[in-house]
Every structure is written in C-alpha cells, then in structure tokens.
PAZATOR-218508 format. One record per atom (N, C-alpha, C, O): residue in one letter; x, y, z. Coordinates in pm, whole numbers, padded with zeros to 5 digits, always signed. Atoms other than C-alpha are relative to their C-alpha. Layout:
BEGIN
AXYZ
...
end
This chain:
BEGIN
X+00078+00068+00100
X-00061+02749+03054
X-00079+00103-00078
X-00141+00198-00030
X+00063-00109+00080
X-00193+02930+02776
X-00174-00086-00090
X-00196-00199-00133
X+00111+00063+00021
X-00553+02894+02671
X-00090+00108-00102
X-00077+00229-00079
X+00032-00074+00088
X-00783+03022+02345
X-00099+00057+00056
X-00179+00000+00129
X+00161-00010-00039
X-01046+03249+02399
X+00009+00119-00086
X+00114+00178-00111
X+00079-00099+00098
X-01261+03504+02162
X-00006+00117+00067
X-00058+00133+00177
X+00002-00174-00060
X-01204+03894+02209
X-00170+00019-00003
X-00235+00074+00086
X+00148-00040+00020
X-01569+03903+02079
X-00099-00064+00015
X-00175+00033+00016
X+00147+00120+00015
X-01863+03657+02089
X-00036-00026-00123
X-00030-00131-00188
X+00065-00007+00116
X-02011+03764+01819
X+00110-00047-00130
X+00060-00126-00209
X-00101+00074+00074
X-01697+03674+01596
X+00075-00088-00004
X+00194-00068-00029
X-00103+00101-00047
X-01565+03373+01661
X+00120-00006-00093
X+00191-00104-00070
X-00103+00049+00094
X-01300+03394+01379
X+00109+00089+00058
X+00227+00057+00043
X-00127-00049-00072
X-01098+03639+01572
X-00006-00025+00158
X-00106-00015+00229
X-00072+00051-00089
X-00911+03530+01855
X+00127+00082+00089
X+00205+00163+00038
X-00126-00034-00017
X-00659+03599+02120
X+00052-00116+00101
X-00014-00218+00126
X-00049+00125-00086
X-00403+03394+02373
X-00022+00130+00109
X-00013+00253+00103
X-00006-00046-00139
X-00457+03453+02736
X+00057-00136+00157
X+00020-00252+00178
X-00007+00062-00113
X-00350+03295+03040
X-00102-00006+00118
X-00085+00052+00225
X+00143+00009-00145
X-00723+03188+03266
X+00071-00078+00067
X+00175-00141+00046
X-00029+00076-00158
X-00714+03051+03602
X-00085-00144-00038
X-00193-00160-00095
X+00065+00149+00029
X-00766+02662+03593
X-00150-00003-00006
X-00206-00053-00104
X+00155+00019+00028
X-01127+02684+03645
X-00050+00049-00120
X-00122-00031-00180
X+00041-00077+00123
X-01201+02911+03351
X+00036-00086-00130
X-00035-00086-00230
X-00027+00077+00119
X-01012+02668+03115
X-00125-00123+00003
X-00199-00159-00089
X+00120+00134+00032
X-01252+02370+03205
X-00119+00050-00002
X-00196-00040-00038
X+00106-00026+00013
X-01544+02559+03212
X-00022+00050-00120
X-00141+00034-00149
X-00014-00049+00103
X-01462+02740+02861
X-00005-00060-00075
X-00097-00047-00156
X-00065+00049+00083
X-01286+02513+02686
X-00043-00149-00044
X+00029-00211-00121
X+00027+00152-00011
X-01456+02165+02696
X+00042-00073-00109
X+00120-00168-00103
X-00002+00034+00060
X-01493+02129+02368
X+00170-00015-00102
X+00165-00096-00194
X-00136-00001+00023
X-01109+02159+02255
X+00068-00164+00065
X+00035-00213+00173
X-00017+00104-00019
X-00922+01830+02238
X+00140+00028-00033
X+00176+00079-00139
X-00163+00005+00018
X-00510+01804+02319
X+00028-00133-00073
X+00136-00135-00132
X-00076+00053+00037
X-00489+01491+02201
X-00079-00084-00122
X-00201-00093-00133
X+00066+00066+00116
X-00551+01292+01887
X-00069-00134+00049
X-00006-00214+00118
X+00033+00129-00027
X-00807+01004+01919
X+00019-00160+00026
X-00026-00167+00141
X-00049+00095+00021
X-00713+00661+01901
X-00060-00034-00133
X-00180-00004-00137
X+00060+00035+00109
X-00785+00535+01541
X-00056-00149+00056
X-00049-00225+00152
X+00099+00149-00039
X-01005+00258+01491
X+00022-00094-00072
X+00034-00093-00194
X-00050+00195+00098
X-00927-00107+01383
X-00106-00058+00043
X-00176-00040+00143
X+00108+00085+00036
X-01146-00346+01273
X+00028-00186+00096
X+00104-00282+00110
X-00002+00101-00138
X-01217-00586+01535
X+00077-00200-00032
X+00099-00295+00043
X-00010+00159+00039
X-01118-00923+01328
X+00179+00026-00032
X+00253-00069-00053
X-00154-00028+00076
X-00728-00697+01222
X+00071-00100+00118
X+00024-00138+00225
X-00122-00011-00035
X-00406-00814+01314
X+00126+00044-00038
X+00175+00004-00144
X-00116-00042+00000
X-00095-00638+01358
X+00105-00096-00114
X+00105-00214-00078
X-00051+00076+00062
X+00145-00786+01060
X-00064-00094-00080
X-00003-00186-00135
X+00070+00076+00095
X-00126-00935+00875
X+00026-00009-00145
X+00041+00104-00192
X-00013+00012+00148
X-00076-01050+00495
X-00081+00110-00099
X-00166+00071-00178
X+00128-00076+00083
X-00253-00735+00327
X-00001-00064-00178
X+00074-00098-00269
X+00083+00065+00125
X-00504-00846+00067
X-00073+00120-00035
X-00101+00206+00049
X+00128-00126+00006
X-00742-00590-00123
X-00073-00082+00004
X-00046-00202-00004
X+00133+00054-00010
X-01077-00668-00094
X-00063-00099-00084
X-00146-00186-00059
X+00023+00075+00084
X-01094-00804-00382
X+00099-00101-00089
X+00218-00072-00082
X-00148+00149+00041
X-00869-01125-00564
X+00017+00079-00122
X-00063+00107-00211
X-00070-00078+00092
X-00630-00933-00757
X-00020-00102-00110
X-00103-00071-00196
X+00049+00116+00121
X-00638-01265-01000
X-00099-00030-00066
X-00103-00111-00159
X+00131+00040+00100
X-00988-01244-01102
X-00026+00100-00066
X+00008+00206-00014
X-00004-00091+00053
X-01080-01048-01358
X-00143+00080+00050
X-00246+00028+00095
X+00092-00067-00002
X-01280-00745-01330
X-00024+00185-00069
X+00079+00252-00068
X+00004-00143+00092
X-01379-00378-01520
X+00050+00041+00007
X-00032+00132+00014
X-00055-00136-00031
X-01160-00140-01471
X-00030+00067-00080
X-00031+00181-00032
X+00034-00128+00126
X-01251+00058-01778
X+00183+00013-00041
X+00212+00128-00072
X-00162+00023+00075
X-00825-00019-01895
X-00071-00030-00143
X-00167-00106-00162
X-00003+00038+00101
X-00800+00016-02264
X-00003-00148-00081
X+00113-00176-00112
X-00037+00110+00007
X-00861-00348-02396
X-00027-00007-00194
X-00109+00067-00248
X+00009+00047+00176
X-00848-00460-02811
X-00056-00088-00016
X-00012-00202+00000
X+00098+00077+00010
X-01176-00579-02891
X+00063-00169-00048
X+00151-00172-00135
X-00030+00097+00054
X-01130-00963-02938
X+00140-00031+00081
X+00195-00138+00056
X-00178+00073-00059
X-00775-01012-02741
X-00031+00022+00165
X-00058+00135+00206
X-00020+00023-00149
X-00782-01104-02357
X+00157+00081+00023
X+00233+00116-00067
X-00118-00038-00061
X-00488-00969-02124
X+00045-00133+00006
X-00016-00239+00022
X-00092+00148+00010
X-00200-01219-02146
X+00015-00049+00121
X-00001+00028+00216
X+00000+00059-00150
X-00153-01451-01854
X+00152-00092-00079
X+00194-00156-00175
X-00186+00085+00025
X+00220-01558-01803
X+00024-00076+00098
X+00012-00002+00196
X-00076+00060-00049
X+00366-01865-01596
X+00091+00079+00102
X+00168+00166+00061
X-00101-00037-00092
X+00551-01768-01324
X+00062-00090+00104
X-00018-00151+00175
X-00091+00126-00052
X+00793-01998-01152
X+00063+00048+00105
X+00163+00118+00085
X-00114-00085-00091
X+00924-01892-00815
X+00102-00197+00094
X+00060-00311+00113
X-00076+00080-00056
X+01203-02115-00646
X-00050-00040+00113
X-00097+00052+00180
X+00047+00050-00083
X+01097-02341-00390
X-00149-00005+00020
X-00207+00002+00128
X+00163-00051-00022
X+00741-02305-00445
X-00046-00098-00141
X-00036-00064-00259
X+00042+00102+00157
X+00595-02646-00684
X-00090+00014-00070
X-00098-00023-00188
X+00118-00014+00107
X+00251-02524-00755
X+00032+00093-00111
X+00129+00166-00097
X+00005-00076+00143
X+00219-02351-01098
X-00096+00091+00026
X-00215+00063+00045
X+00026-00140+00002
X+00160-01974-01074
X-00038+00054-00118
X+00013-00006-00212
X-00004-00091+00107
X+00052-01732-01332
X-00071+00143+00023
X-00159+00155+00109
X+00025-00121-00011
X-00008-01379-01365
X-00110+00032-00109
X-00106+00002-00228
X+00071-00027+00106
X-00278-01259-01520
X-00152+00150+00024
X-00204+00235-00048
X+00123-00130-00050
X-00559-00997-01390
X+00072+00141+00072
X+00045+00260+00051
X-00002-00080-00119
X-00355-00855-01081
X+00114+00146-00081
X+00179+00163-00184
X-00017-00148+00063
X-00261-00481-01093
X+00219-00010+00015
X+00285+00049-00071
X-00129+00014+00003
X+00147-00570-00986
X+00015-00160+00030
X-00073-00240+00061
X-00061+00163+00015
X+00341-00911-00988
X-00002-00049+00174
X-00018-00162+00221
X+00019+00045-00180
X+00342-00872-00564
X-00159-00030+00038
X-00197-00122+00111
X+00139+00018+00026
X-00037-00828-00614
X-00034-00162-00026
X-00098-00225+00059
X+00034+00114+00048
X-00065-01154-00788
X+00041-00121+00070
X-00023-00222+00099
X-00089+00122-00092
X+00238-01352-00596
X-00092-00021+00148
X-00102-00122+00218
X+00107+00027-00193
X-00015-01280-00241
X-00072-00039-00074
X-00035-00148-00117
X+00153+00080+00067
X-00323-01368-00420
X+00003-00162-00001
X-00085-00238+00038
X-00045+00131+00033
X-00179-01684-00495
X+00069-00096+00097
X+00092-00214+00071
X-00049+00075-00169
X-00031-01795-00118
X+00127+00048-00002
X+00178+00023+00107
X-00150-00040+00032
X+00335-01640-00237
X+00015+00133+00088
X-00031+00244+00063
X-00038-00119-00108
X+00475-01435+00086
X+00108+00059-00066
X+00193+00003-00136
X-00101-00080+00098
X+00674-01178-00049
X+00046+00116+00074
X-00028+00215+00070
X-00012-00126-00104
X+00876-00925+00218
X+00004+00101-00123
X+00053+00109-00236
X+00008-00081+00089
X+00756-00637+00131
X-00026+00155+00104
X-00080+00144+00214
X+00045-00100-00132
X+00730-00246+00313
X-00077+00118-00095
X-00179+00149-00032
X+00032-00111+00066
X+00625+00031+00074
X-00108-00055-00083
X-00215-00038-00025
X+00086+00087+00110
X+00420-00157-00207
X+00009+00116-00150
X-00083+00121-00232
X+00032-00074+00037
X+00522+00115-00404
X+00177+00029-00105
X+00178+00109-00198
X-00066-00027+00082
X+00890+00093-00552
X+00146+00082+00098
X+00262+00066+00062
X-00050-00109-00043
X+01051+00357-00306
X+00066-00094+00144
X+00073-00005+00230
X-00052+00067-00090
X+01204+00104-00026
X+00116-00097-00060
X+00236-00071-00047
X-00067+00067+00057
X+01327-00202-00228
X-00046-00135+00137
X+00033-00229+00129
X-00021+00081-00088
X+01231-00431+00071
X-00108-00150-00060
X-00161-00226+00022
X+00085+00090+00050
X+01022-00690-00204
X+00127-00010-00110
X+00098-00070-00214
X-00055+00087+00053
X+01350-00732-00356
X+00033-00118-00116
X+00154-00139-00108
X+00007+00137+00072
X+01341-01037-00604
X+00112-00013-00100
X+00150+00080-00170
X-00105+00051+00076
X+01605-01218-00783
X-00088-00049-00145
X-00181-00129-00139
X+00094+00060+00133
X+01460-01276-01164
X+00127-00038-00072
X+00225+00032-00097
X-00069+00115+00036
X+01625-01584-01305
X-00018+00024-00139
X+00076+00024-00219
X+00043+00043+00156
X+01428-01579-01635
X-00091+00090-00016
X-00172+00116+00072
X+00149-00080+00045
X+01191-01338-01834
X+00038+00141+00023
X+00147+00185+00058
X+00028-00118+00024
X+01111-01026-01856
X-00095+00115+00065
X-00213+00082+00070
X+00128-00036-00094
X+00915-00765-01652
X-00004+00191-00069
X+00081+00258-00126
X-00044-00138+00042
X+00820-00409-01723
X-00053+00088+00102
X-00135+00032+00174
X+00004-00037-00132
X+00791-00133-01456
X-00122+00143-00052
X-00111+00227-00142
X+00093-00058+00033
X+00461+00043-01431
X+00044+00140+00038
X+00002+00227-00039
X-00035-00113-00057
X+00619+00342-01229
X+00175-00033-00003
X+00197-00146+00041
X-00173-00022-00043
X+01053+00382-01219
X+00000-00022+00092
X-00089+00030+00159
X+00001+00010-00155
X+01156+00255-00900
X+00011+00109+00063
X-00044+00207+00013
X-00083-00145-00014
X+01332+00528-00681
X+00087-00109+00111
X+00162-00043+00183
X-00080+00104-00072
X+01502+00203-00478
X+00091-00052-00121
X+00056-00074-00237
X-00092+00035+00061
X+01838+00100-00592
X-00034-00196-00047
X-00090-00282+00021
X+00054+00140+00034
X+01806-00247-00798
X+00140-00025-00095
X+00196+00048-00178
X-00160+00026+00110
X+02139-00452-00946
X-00095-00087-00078
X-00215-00117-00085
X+00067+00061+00135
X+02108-00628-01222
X-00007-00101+00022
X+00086-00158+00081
X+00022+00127-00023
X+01942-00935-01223
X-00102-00023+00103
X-00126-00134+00149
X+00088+00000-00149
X+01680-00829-00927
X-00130+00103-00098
X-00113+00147-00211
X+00174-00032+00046
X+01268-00680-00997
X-00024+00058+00126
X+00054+00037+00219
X+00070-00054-00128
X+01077-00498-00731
X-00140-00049-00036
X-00215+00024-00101
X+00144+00048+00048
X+00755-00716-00774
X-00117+00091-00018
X-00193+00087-00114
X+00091-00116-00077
X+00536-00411-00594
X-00002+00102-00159
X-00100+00177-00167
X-00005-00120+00083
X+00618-00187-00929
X-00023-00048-00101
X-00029+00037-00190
X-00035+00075+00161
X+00609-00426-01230
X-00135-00096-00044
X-00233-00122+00026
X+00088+00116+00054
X+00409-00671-01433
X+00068-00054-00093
X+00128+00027-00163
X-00098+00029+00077
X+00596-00922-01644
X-00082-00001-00180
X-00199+00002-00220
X+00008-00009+00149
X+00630-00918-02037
X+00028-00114-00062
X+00001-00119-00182
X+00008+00166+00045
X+00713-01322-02076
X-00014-00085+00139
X-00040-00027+00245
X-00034+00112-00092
X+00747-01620-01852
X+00085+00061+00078
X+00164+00144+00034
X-00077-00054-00151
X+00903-01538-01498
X+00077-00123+00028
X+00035-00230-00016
X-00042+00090-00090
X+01151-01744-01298
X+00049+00095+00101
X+00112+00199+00085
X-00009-00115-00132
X+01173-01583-00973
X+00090-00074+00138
X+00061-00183+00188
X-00063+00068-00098
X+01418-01653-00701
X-00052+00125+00133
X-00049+00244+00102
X+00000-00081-00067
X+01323-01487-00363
X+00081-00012+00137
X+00102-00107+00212
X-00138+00013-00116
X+01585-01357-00109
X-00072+00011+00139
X-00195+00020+00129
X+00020+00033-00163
X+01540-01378+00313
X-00077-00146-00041
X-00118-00220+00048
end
C-alpha cells in the first residue's frame, strides 16, 4: 500500500510516495478521504420523479429576452392525441417544458436534443429548433426538449 507523505514540513507542495507501516498511515493520514461522499438528496425527492423547475415554465416572468415594445410573446394551441383538455404554449422555455407544466408526461432522458428519447410524432404545425438536434429525427417527428412551435401544434405521442 502506498501512502502520501511530505519530504519537508515546511513545504507542503512537494511531495513523495512511500510505503509506511499500517500504523503510520492512520496516524498521518486522517485527513485524506478514499472515497467519494454520498451526495445529498432532499428529503421529500424521489427516484423517477416528474422534473419540474422551480418555477411554472407557463407563467410569465423577466428574463431580460428581447421583447417589441407593445407585442406579447405568441401563445399557440397545442393539441396532443388522447389528451381533451386544451393546451397552449406560451411562456415556457421548450415545448417539453410547457407539455409537464401542463400535466403532459412526455418520455424524455437528456432534455437536451442529444438522445431523441422525447420523440414526438407532429401531425400539424410547425415548430422551430432552438439548438440542432444531434439525435436522428424522420420526418414527421419533433424533439419537444429542443423546440418551441411557430403555429398551432397537433402532437401525437409514441410509447
């Protein structure tokens, strides 16, 4: 077993490896830690939980985004299959953003474009992509996680 210890005292920045006798390591070394902590979770988490930010992507709030005095951000309809209440997009920063906000489970793993595992079949409309995916997408499919739409949505979602 190999263990750190200081040629000098007075310099702690130089160093050498030596091999001490078990006692010398625990009496030396206390402060040295092999293994990484356990991180800390928040006593109310669960494993697989619906992540939400802190705040309701749907309501509006400052960001300091360029806005044209006199014109609101557009809020569009969004229609997903099997789902009767009436949706719309309108504050949140991506269309997956908005679809959770709104009770709309949406498999999803990356949130970011680079998986493809948020998927979506778009029936109707138009969307535009804040970042290029880097996940393969056929035609006729959206990655909610990357986009915000540019008209009315009809959204079919697959699993």
């Amino acid at each position: 077993m190999l263990a750190m210890k200081y040629k000098d005292a007075s310099k702690q920045d130089s160093f050498h490896l030596d091999s001490p006798q078990p006692d010398e390591i625990q009496n030396e070394n206390q402060d040295f830690q092999l293994e990484s902590p356990a991180p800390e979770v928040e006593s109310g988490a669960v494993q697989n939980e619906l992540f939400l930010p802190e705040y309701d992507p749907e309501s509006p709030i400052d960001d300091g985004q360029l806005e044209i005095v006199g014109f609101e951000k557009p809020a569009y309809a969004v229609a997903v299959d099997g789902i009767e209440k009436p949706l719309q997009f309108h504050y949140a920063s991506s269309l997956l953003e908005s679809l959770e906000a709104q009770g709309v489970q949406v498999p999803y793993q990356c949130r970011e474009g680079y998986c493809g595992g948020c998927r979506t079949d778009l029936v109707e409309g138009e969307v535009a992509y804040l970042q290029e995916p880097m996940a393969w997408i056929n035609e006729g499919e959206i990655l909610p996680c990357c986009c915000v739409p540019k008209s009315p949505l009809k959204l079919k979602l697959k699993g």
